[in-house]
KOLDREN-163613 format. One record per residue (C-alpha): x, y, z. Coordinates in nm, 4 decimals, decimal comma, m for minus. Layout:
N
+----------+----------+----------+
:       c1 :       c2 :       c3 :
+----------+----------+----------+
:        X :        Y :        Z :
...
+----------+----------+----------+
This chain:
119
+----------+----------+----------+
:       c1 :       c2 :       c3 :
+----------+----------+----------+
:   0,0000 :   0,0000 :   0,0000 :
:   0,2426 :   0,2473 :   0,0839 :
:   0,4244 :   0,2015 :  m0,2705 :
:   0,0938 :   0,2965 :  m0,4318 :
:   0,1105 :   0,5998 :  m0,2153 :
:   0,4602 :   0,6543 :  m0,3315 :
:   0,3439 :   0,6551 :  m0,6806 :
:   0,0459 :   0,8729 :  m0,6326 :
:   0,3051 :   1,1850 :  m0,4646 :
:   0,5001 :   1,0683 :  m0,7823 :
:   0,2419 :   1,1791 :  m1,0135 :
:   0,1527 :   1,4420 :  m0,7945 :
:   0,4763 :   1,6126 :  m0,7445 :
:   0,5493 :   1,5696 :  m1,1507 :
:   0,2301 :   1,7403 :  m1,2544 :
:   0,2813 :   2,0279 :  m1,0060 :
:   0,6496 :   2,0355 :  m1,1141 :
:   0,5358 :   2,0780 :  m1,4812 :
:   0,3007 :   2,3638 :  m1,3992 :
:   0,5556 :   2,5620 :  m1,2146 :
:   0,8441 :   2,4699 :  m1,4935 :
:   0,5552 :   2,6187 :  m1,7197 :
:   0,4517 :   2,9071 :  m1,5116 :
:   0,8547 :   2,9980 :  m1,4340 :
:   0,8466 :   3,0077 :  m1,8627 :
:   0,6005 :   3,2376 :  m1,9319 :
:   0,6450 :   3,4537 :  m1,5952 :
:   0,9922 :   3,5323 :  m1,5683 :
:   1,1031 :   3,8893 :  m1,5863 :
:   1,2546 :   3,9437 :  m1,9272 :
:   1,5916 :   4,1461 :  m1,7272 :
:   1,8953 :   4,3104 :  m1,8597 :
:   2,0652 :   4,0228 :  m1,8289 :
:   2,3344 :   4,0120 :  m2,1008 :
:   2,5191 :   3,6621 :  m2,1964 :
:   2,4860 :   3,3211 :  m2,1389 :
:   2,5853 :   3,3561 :  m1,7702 :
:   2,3713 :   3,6393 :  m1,6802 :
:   2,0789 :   3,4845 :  m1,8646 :
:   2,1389 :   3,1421 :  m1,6757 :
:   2,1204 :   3,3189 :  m1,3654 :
:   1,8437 :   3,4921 :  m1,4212 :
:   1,6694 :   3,1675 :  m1,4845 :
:   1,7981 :   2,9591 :  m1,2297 :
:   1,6904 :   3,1849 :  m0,9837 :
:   1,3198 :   3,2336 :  m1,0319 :
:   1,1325 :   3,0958 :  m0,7840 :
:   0,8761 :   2,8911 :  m0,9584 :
:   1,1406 :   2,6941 :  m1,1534 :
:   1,3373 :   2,6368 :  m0,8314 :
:   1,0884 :   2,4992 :  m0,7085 :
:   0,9791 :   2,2972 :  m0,9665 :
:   1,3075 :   2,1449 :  m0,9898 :
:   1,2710 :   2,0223 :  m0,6534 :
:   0,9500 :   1,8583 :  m0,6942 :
:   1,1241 :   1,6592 :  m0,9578 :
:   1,3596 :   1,5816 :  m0,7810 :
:   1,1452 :   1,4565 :  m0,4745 :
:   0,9426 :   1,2620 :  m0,7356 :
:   1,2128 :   1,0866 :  m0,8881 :
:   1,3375 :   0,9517 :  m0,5198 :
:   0,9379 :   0,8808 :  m0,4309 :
:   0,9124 :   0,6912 :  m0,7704 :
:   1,2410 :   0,4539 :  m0,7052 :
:   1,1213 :   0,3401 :  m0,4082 :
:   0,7657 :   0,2561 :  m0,5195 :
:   0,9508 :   0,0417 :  m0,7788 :
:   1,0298 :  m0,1793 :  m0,5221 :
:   0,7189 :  m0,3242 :  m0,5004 :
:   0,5202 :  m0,2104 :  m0,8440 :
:   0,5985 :  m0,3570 :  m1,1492 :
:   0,7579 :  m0,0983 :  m1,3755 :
:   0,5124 :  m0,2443 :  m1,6589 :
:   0,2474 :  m0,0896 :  m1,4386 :
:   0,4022 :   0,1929 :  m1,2675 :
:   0,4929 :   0,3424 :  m1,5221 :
:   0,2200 :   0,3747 :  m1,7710 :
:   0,0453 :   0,4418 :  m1,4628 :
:   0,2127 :   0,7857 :  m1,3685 :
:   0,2505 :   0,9320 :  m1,7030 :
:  m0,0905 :   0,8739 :  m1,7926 :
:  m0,1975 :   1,0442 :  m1,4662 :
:   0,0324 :   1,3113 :  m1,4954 :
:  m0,0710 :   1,3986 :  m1,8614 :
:  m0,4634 :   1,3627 :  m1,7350 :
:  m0,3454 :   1,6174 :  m1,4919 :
:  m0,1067 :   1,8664 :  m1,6773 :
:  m0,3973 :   1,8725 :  m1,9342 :
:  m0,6528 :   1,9544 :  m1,6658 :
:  m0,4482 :   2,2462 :  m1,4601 :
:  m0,2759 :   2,3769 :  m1,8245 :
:  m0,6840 :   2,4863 :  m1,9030 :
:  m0,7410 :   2,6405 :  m1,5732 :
:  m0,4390 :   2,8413 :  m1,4803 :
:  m0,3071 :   2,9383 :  m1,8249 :
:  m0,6021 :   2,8820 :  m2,0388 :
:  m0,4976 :   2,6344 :  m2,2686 :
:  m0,7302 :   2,4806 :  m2,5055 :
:  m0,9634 :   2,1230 :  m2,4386 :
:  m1,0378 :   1,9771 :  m2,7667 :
:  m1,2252 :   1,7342 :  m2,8493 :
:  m0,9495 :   1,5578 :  m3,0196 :
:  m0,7548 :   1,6139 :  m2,6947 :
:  m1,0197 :   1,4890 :  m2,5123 :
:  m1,0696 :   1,1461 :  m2,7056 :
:  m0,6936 :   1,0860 :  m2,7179 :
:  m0,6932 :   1,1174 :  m2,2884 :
:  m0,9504 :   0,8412 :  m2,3865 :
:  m0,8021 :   0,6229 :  m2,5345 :
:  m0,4106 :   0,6555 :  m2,3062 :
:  m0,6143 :   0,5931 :  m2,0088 :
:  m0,8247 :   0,2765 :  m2,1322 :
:  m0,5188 :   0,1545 :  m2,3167 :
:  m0,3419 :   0,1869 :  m1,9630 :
:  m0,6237 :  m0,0007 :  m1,7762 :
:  m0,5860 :  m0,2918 :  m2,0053 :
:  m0,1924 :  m0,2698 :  m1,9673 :
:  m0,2407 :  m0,3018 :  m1,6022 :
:  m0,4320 :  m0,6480 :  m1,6429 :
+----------+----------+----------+
């Protein structure tokens, strides 16, 4: 039970780290940084992608361990398909981006063709 739990802060920690990577892209202060250097500082020390770094990072150490005891033929179709589910879900609220139908039937599909993976 507890690797299942593992898994879900896994797919929770990589969809939150995507929306911060995301929200780090499009919020950062364009500054007078000039060059490479200044311009890799400037980005490595915005707050949002600093932090979603670290969830990563916590995610990838969460996600070992639950491999323990999942089978990776499981796990990982598993977490990716939740994560997209939820990337899709939080990139329409917070920044707006589109639900399609098309977008909508693919989810579909990913998550049945996961459920009969996981048989």
């Amino acid at each position: 039970m507890t690797h299942w739990l593992l898994l879900l802060l896994t797919i929770v920690l990589t969809a939150v780290a995507n929306i911060l990577l995301k929200y780090a892209a499009v919020h950062r202060q364009a500054g007078e940084a000039n060059g490479a250097m200044a311009v890799l500082w400037d980005i490595f020390t915005t707050p949002s992608l600093l932090l979603g770094v670290s969830c990563l990072g916590i995610a990838v150490i969460a996600y070992a361990i639950a491999l323990r005891n999942i089978n990776l033929s499981v796990a990982y179709p598993v977490m990716t398909t939740s994560v997209v589910v939820l990337v899709s879900l939080f990139s329409a609220i917070y920044f707006g981006e589109p639900v399609t139908l098309l977008k909508t039937v693919g989810t579909v599909f990913v998550i049945s063709g996961v459920v009969l993976l996981s048989q």
